[in-house]
Structures are given as structure tokens and as C-alpha cells.
N, C-alpha and C positions, 0 to 999 in steps of 0.2 A: 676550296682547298687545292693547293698547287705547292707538287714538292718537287724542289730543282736538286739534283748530287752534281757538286760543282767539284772540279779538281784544279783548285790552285795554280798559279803558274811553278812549275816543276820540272821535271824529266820529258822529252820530248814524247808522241803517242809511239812511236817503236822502242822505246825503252819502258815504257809504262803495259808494255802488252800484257803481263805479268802481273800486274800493281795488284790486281783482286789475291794470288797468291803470293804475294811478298808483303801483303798488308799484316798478315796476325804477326810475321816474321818482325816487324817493325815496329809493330804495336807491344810484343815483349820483350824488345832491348830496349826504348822507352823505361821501360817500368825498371831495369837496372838504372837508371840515372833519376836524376831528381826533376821533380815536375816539371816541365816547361809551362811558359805564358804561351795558350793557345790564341787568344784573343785580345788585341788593346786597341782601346775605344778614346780618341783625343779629337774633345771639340765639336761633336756633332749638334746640331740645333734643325728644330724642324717646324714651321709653321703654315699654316693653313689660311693664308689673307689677313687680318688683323688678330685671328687666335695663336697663340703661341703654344706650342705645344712641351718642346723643351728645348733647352740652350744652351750651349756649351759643355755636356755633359764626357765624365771621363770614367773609364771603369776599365776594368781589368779580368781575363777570366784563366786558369790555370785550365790545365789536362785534369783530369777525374773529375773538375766540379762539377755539381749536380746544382743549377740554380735557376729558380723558381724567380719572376717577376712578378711584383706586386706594386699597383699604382690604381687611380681612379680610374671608371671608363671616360674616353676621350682626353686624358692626357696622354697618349700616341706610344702604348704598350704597343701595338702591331706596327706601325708607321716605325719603332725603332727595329722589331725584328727583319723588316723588308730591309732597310736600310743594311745591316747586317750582313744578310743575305746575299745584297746586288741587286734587290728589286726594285731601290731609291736610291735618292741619295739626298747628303745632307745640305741643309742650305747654307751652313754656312762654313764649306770644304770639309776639314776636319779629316781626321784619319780612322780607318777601317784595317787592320793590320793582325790579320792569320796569321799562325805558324805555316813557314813554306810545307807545301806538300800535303798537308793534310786535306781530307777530304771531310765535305760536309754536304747534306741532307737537310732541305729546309721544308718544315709540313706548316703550309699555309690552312685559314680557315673554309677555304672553298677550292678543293680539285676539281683540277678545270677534267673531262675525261670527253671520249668519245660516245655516245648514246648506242652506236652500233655494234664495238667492239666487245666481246669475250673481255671475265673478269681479265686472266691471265696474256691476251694479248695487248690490254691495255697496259699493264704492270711494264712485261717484256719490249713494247713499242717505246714508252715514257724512258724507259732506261737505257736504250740504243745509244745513245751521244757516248755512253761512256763501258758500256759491254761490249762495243763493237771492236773494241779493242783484247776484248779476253780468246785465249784461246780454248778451245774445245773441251779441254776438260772443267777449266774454271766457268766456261760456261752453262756447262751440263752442272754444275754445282750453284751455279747461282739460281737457275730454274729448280732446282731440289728443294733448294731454302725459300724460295717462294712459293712452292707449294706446301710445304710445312709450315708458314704461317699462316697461309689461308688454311690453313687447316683448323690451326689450332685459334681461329681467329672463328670461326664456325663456317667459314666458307666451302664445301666439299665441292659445288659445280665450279668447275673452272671454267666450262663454258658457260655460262650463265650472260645474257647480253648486260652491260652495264644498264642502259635505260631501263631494267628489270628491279631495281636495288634500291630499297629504302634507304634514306638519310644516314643512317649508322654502315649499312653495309657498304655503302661508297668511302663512308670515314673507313672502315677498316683495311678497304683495296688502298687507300692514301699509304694508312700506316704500316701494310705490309712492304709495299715500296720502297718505304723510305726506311725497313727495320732490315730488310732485305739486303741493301746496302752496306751496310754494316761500315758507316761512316766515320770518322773520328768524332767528329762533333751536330751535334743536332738541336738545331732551331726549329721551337715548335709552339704553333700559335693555340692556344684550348685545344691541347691533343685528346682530353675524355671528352670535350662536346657532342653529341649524337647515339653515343655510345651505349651499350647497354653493360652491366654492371660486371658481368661475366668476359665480357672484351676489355674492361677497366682494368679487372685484377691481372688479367693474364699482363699487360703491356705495363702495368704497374713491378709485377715480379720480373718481366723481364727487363727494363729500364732497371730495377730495384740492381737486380747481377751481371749487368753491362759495365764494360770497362768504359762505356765513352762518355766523352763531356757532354754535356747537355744546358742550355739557355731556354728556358721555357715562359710563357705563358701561361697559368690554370688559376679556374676558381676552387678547384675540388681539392679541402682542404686535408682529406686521408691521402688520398693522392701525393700529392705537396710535403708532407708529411714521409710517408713510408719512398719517395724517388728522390726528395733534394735535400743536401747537407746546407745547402747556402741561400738566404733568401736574398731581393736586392729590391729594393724600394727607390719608385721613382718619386720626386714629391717637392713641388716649387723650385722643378729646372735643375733640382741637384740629385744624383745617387748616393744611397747609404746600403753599405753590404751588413748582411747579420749572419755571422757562422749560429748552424742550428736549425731547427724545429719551426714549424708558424709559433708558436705558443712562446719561443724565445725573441721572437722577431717583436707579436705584440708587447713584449714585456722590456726589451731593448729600446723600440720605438718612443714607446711613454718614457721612457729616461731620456732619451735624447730630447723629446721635448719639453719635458720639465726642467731640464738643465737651462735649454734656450731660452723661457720663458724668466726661469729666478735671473738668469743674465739679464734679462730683457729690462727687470725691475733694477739692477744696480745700475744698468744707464738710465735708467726713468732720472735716479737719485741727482745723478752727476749732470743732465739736464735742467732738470730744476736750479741748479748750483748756475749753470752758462748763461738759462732763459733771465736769471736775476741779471748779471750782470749785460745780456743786452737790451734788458729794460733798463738798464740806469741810465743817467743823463751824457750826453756827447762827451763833456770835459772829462767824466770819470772810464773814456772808456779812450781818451786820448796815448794816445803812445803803444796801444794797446796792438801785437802784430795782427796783420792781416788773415796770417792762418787760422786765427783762431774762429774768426767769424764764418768761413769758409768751411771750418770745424764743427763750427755748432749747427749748421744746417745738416750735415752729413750724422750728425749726432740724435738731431731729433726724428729723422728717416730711421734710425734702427731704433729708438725709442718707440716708436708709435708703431712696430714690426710685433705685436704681441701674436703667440701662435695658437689660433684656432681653425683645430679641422674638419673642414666642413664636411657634414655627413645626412644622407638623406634623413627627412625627417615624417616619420609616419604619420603623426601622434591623429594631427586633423584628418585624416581618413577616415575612423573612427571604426577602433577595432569589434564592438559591440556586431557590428551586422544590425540588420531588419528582425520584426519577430519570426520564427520557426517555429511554425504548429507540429504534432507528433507524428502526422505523416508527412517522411520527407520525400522516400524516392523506394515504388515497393517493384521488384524484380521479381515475375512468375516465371518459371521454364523461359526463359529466354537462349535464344539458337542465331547463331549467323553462318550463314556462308559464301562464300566470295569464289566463284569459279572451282568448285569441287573440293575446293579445302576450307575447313571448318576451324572458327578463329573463335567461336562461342558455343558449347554446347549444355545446355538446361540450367543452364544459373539461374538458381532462386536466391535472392535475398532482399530485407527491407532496412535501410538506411535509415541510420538512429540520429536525434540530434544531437550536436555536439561533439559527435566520432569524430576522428581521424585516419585514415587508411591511405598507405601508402600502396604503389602499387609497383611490381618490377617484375622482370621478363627480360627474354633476350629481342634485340631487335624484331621487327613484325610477327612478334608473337599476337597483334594484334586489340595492345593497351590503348593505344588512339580510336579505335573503332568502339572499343567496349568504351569510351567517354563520351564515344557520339551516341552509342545507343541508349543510355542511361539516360541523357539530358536529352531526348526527343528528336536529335539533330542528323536521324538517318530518315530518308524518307526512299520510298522504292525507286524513283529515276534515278536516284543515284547509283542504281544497281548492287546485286547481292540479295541476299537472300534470307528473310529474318523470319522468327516464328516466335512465339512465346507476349507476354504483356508486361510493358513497363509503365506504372501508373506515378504522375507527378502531385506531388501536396500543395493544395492551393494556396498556401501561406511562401512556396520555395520562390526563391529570388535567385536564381545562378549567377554567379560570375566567372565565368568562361576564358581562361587564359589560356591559349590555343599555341600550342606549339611553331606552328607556322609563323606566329608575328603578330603582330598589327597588320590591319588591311587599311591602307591612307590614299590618296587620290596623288598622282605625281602634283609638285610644286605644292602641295599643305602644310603650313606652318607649322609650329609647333604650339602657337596661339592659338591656333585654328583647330588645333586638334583636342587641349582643353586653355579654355577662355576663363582661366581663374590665374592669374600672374602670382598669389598670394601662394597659392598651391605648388605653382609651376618651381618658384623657390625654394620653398623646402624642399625639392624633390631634385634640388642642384641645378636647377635652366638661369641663367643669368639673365638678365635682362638683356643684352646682346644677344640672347641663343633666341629668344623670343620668336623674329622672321626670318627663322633659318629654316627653309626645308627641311622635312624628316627625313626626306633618300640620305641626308647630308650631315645627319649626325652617326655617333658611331653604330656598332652592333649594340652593345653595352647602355647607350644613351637611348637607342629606342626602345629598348625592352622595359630600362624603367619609366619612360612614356607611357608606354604598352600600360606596365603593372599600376600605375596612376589612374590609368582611367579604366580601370577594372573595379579599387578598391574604393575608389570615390562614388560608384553605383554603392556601397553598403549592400553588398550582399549576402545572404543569410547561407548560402552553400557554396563554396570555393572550388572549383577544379584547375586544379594546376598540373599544366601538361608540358613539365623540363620548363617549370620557370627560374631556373638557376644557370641557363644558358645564358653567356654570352655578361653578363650581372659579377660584378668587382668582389668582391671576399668581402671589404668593410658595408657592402650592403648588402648581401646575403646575410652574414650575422644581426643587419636590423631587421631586415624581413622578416628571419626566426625570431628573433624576441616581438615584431607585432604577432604577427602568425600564434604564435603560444600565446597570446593573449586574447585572441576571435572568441569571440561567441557566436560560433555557428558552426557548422560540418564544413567537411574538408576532405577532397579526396585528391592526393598528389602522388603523379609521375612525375619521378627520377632515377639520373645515375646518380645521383648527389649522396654519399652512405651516410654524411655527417648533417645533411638539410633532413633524410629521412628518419635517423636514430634520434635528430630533438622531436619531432613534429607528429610521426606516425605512433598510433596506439596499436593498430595492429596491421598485417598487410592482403594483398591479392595477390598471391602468388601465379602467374600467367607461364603453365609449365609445357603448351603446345596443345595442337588438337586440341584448344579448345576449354580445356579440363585447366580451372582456377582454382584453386586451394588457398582457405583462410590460414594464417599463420597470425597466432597474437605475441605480439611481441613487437621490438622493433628489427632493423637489417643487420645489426652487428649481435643479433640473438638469433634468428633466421641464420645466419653464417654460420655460426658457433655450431648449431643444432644439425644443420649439414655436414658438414666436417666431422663432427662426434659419427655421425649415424654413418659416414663414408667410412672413417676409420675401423670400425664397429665391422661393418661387412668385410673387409679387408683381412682383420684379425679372426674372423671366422673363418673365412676362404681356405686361409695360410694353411689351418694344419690337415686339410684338405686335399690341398693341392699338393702336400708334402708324404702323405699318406697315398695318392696317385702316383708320383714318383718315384718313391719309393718302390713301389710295388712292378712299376713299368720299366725300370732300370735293367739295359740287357746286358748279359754276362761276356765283356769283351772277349775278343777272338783275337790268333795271329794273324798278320799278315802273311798273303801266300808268299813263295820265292818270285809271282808275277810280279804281285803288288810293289813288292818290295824293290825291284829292278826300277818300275814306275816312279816310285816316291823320290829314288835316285836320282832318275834321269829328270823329275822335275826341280831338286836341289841344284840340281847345275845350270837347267835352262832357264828359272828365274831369275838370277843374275844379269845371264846376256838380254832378256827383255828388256830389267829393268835399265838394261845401260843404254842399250837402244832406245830407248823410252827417253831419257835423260837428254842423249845425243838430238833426237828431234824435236825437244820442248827447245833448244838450247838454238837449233836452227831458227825453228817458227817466231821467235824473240830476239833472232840477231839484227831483222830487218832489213837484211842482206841479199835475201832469196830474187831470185826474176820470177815472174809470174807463175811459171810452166812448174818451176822448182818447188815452190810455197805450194799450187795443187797439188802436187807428187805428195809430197812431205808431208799433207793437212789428210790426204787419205792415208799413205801408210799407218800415219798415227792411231785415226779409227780404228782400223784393222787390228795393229799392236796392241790397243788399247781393249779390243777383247780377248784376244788371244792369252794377254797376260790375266785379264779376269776369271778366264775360264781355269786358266791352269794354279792362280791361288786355290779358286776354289776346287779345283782336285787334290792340291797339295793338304789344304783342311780336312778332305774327307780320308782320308790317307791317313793322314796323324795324329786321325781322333779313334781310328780302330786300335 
């Protein structure tokens, strides 16, 4: 993940010293006038050796749209955002054409970071190229907002070394960065991938009440749903936009290809009519023009164009599983702890067949560990520290889908890694993907590799650890329609609310220190049930805390004849601050200063700058008595 805020060619950097506070100024005269085209896309094409990825494509994105990409994996969803971006380019020229001036923020799937640096010096280092231009107070204001999203992102150590930080918690240092900004427009590639469900909604409600444009990438179809008005679908080299909901997009989509198709059948008709006449004999076709012949080949090319879209295909995996005897997986007092903090403590439970349990938490609440210890896969050099008995059914067959990936040897084909070509097919590997490297396919293509040679063991107990990462919307929806049909147990971690509300019967609630709470139900009942019981405490609180106040309320007083001289003499002298204030923001951004002058000026201003804080807040204490 790698997020660049790029500024446009625009205003020179001494005019721009400002930019961070003349941005909201600009961003709500905007909104007087009528949308602008922030983005137009003419001609881009992108291939990868004899794969084509896509070709001449054109699209168009206005100011406020909210729009969600939807394509298979490996047709080059991320290769167009890079492109977009700056971080490619197309092959075949084409145009890339922003609105001048606007700035944008682009969140890649992997940030690149420092291992040594603090959460917050890495944030503040990554965003130098373009803070180093703010002055002093916009700066102390850009660090505020970075700290309040790491805040509210669940980050409280600022200093915390990055090399410290789970997978999700690196995603959220990205997407504070890049929310930080507070860019015009934002490209963003699986911005919920790593995420725990609690950092989804928050970046969800706030994308949800952002004025800014946004182009995205995601599988997460609540997501998708509750951030974007527009969906855009890439699909055989061409774009098709769908104002709306996923649920308008599916139901858009199938029209537009049932239209193509009934087309498809009235040139069948009118083919037949031409293939007669160029089976007839030489004489009868004499005098006949040239175009026509030339016509009729260009004719039977869209005739034989019928549309089928091709989609992974489960069925031969065979959703049944192995037999499951009735002991599956029995959990006595089981305890872990990992360097003084406790990720598991006395979980009893025995594992029924045919459950379902999902499971959620927030980031290293420690759901990955409790899958290792369940399935035998902790052992003591690994270090940590376990107590308790977890006994295995000699009938259980695991299938292990591990968060981390596939583990494949560099240069392993994709032949190599399953030797069923019949299989490989249905699961979309063409016969060219065949001896292609696995390093060398996408995120998305090796995961459904990955998921292939999980389900082809038939195994009788499923754990899935975020198998919805990285895996296209039109196969996650098949995955859940196999999935609901397994005959065997199933225990799944995700951020996914719409993979876990079909699939889970009930969950593992992972609430810290250790302490897991069943919830039956599914995630969008668990919410509900939350929310109710938050609201519930709040509405107690209230008459409470209104009942304290009441009672604490002190019987205002006059001001003395001192105070009152005071409150005077500071009605006059905030004025002249603030015009002195005004006068050196006005110097610091003329660009004009000599060296000696611009320090003089950049300390005054400090100094002003408390002197006028201290005296509002005299002037408040003053005119609340």
C-alpha cells in the first residue's frame, strides 16, 4: 500500500503556501456553480505481453461522484488506478486529464513504510513534499487531524514503531494519511482489505459524509452500497457506467446483455439470408458489389459474438465434504499468552457438525491465533504460552485457508501447483495462464488458486481466515451460494458483513483480553443488538446527568469594576492581534521575505499566536460570568 497526494500543475509553491487553508474556501464556491468534470479518461489500453488487459477505453468522472469499480480479477482493476494516479502509463498514449488544481490522494494495496519509524512520524515524513509548504498554523492543524484519526481509527500510541503493527493496523496508518489530506479526489485500491469491521464503518460513515470525489476498487458489497452512487464496470475492453446501488448495477447489467444477445440473434437471421447468397453459384453472384462480400465477413464476426460470462465454476469440487463423525473439535479451559498479554483466556467449547461461526474482532484481537490453536497448528517453539486441552475428531479433515496466501516455491506454475487443467478451467486459468508463474498472476487470481486447492482436498471442516480478500464480487457471490451448500462445519473470519450475514449461524465475538462471547445470530443482528443496548445506556444516562446539572448549576455573579475594565481592555486588544495576525499570515505567503525577515516573522507569529489564545480564552471566562 503506497499513498502519493499529488498537486497538479497549478499555482507556483509561494502561492500555494496557503493551499491547505484556502482549500474548504474553494471546495464551497465549487459547490455554487455546477459540477465540474474532474476526470476524463480518452484511450488508455494496457497489456501485459500477449494478455490484453483493456483497450482504448473512455470514461468520464464529475466532482461528488462516488464510484465503485467492478471487473473480474486480472483484467487490470489496479493497473488502471496506477495509471490514473501517475504510477503507469498507458500503452497506447491516451489521455489522463484532471481538473487543474485539484489535489488527490492515491491509497495503493501495499504501503511501502519505514519499519523503524513511529506511527505519526511516518504519516508526517510521507506528507513532507507537500506540508512543507504550510505555514505554522495550518500545520499544527494538519497534525490535529492526524491525530484524531488515529484516534478514532483505534490507534492511541503515536509512538508505536511501525515494524510493531499488524496487517490492518498498517492499513489504517495508509488510510489516515491519505483521509488526513483531505484531497479533492481519491483513488483507492480494496480500501476495507485487512481491516477489522469497526475501522470499515467508521471510514465507511466518513467517505459516506465527505464532499470528495472518489474512484475506488472493493469487494465489500455493504461498503459499495452505503459510499458509492455510481458503479462502473469494466468488461471486454469497454466501460459501462450504472447510476445506483450494486443491486441496480446487477439488474442493469443483465439488460444490457440480454439486449446484446436478442441483437446478436437478429444478425444470426440476416447471416443466414448473405451465407445463402455466398453459397450460390459464381454467375448468380456476378455484378454483385464488392462491399458486400467484405460485409458479410464483418457480419458473421458479430454473429458468432453471442455473450457468455464467464464465471468461476464450483460445482466439481464437491460441496458434500468427507464424512464428520460427532466429535469435531472439543476446547477445554484453553488460555494463551504471547509476552504478558493474554489473547485467549478458559475457552471451553465443543464444535458441532454442520455449524457455522463466524468470527470478528478488531485488528490483533488475536482471531488468527485462536485458528491456530483450535486446529493443532501452535506448537511451543513457536513461542507463547498455552494452557488448557484441545482435542481433534478422528473422522475431522481441515481445510486451512490461511490468511497469509498460498505458500508456492518462486517460478511454480500454475500447472504445477494443481495438475487438473479440467479444474483449472472452471475456475477461469485459460489454457495460456497454464505456465505462467504464480508471483505473476494477480492478487485476486492467486487467491482463487489458493481457494481451488483447498476445496478440491473435500474437506469435512472449513476455516476461512479473510477469504474474501483480494476475490472479485461475481465470485464471492459463487463462493456463498457453494459455501451454503457444504456439508461440513465452517468457522469464518471476516470484515466481509454481507459474506458473514449469508454464511454464519452464529458468532465469536473476540472483545480483547482474551474474553470471547457467543452471539447467535448473524453480523447485521449482532449490530442491531449493539446499537439498541448503546442507545438504551445513553437514554438512562441522560436524565442523570441532567438531574447533576441541574443541581450543580452556580448562581451567576457580577463582574467586579476590575473585571470589567479587563473585559474592556481586552474588546480592543483583540482586534489589533487579530490584524497583526492577518498582516504576518499575508507577509509569510507573499514569498517576498529575505531569509533574516521570514525568521523574524515565523517567530513573531508563535509568540502572537499565543498571546491571542490566551486572551480569547480570558475574554470567554469574562463573559460567561
Amino acid at each position: 500500500m503506497h499513498l502519493v497526494t499529488t498537486k497538479l500543475p497549478g499555482p507556483s509553491a509561494k502561492s500555494a503556501q496557503n493551499a491547505l487553508g484556502n482549500h474548504l474556501i474553494q471546495k464551497n464556491a465549487y459547490l455554487c456553480t455546477a459540477m465540474p468534470s474532474y476526470l476524463q479518461i480518452e484511450n488508455i489500453s494496457k497489456s501485459y505481453g500477449p494478455k490484453v488487459l483493456f483497450q482504448h477505453i473512455d470514461f468520464n468522472i464529475n466532482e461528488g461522484d462516488k464510484v465503485a469499480l467492478i471487473a473480474p480479477n486480472g483484467t487490470g482493476k489496479t493497473s488502471l488506478l496506477r495509471i490514473l494516479a501517475g504510477k503507469d502509463a498507458s500503452d497506447s498514449g491516451g489521455k489522463v486529464l484532471f481538473l487543474k488544481d485539484i489535489r488527490i490522494a492515491f491509497l495503493e494495496q501495499e504501503y511501502a513504510f519505514d519499519p523503524q519509524k513511529s506511527i505519526f512520524r511516518q504519516i508526517m515524513d510521507n506528507s513532507r513534499r507537500w506540508t512543507e509548504h504550510l505555514d505554522p498554523d495550518h500545520l499544527w492543524q494538519y497534525e490535529l487531524r492526524v491525530t484524531q484519526l488515529l484516534t478514532q481509527f483505534g490507534l492511541t500510541d503515536l509512538d508505536k514503531p511501525m515494524k510493531d503493527l499488524s496487517g490492518g493496523e498498517v492499513k489504517r496508518v495508509a488510510l489516515t494519511e491519505m483521509l488526513a489530506s483531505e484531497a479533492d479526489f481519491y483513488i483507492m485500491d480494496e480500501p476495507t482489505n485487512h481491516l477489522d469491521i469497526d475501522a470499515i464503518e467508521f471510514l465507511e460513515n466518513h467517505l459516506k459524509h465527505s464532499r470528495c470525489t472518489l474512484f475506488m476498487v472493493t469487494h465489500d458489497r455493504y461498503f459499495l452500497d452505503r459510499v458509492c452512487n455510481t458503479v462502473m464496470e469494466m468488461d471486454r475492453g469497454s466501460i459501462y457506467v450504472y447510476r445506483g446501488d450494486y443491486m441496480n448495477f446487477l439488474q442493469k447489467r443483465q439488460e444490457r446483455i440480454d439486449n446484446y444477445n436478442a441483437e446478436t440473434e437478429k444478425v444470426r437471421n440476416v447471416f443466414r439470408r448473405e451465407l445463402e447468397w455466398m453459397h450460390a453459384s459464381p454467375c448468380a453472384r456476378t455484378g454483385k458489389a464488392k462491399y458486400r462480400k467484405q460485409a458479410f465477413w464483418e457480419l458473421k464476426e458479430r454473429a458468432e459474438d453471442s455473450y457468455v460470462s464467464k464465471q468461476v465454476d464450483l460445482s466439481e469440487t464437491q460441496a458434500k465434504g468427507t464424512y464428520l463423525g460427532n466429535k469435531v473439535i472439543n476446547c477445554k479451559d484453553v488460555s494463551f499468552w504471547w509476552e504478558n498479554k493474554c489473547y485467549l483466556s478458559h475457552f471451553s467449547y465443543n464444535f458441532q457438525r454442520y455449524e457455522r461461526i463466524g468470527i470478528v474482532g478488531r485488528n490483533a484481537a488475536g482471531k488468527t491465533t485462536f485458528l491456530n490453536l483450535i486446529t493443532g497448528g501452535w506448537r511451543p517453539e513457536l513461542g507463547g504460552t498455552m494452557e488448557g486441552v484441545v482435542e481433534l475428531g478422528e473422522s475431522l479433515k481441515i481445510g486451512y485457508y490461511h490468511q497469509s496466501g498460498m505458500q508456492f516455491k518462486p517460478g511454480q506454475t500454475v500447472l504445477e501447483t494443481v495438475n487438473d487443467t479440467h479444474l483449472l478451467g472452471r475456475f477461469l486459468f485459460t489454457h495460456d495462464m497454464l505456465n505462467n508463474p504464480v508471483e505473476r498472476l494477480s492478487g485476486g487470481e492467486r487467491r482463487r488458486l489458493y481457494l481451488l486447492t483447498i476445496l478440491m482436498q473435500q474437506p469435512n471442516f472449513l476455516i476461512l481466515d479473510e477469504p474474501t480478500n483480494d476475490l472479485d464480487i461475481v465470485t464471492l457471490d459463487i463462493l456463498e451460494e457453494y459455501l451454503q451448500e457444504f456439508k461440513g462445519s465452517m468457522v469464518i473470519v471476516s470484515h466481509d458483513r454481507h459474506f458473514l450475514d449469508r454464511l454464519a449461524d452464529h458468532l465469536f465475538v473476540f472483545c480483547g483480553d482474551g474474553v470471547v462471547k457467543d452471539f447467535v445470530g448473524n453480523y447485521t443482528e449482532y449490530r442491531t443488538f449493539i446499537k439498541d443496548n448503546e442507545a438504551q445506556k445513553k437514554a438512562d444516562e441522560k436524565p442523570a446527568a441532567q438531574s447533576v446539572t441541574k443541581e450543580k448549576t452556580p448562581v451567576k455573579r457580577k463582574l467586579s469594576w476590575k473585571e470589567q475594565q479587563e473585559l474592556k481592555s481586552l474588546e480592543e486588544r483583540l482586534p489589533e492581534l487579530e490584524a497583526e495576525k492577518a498582516g504576518l499570515e499575508a507577509q509569510l505567503s507573499s514569498g517576498t521575505l529575505a531569509a533574516e525577515e521570514l525568521q523574524a516573522a515565523s517567530t513573531r507569529y508563535g509568540v502572537l499566536q499565543e498571546e491571542l489564545d490566551a486572551a480569547e480564552m480570558r475574554w470567554l471566562e469574562l463573559s460567561e460570568i
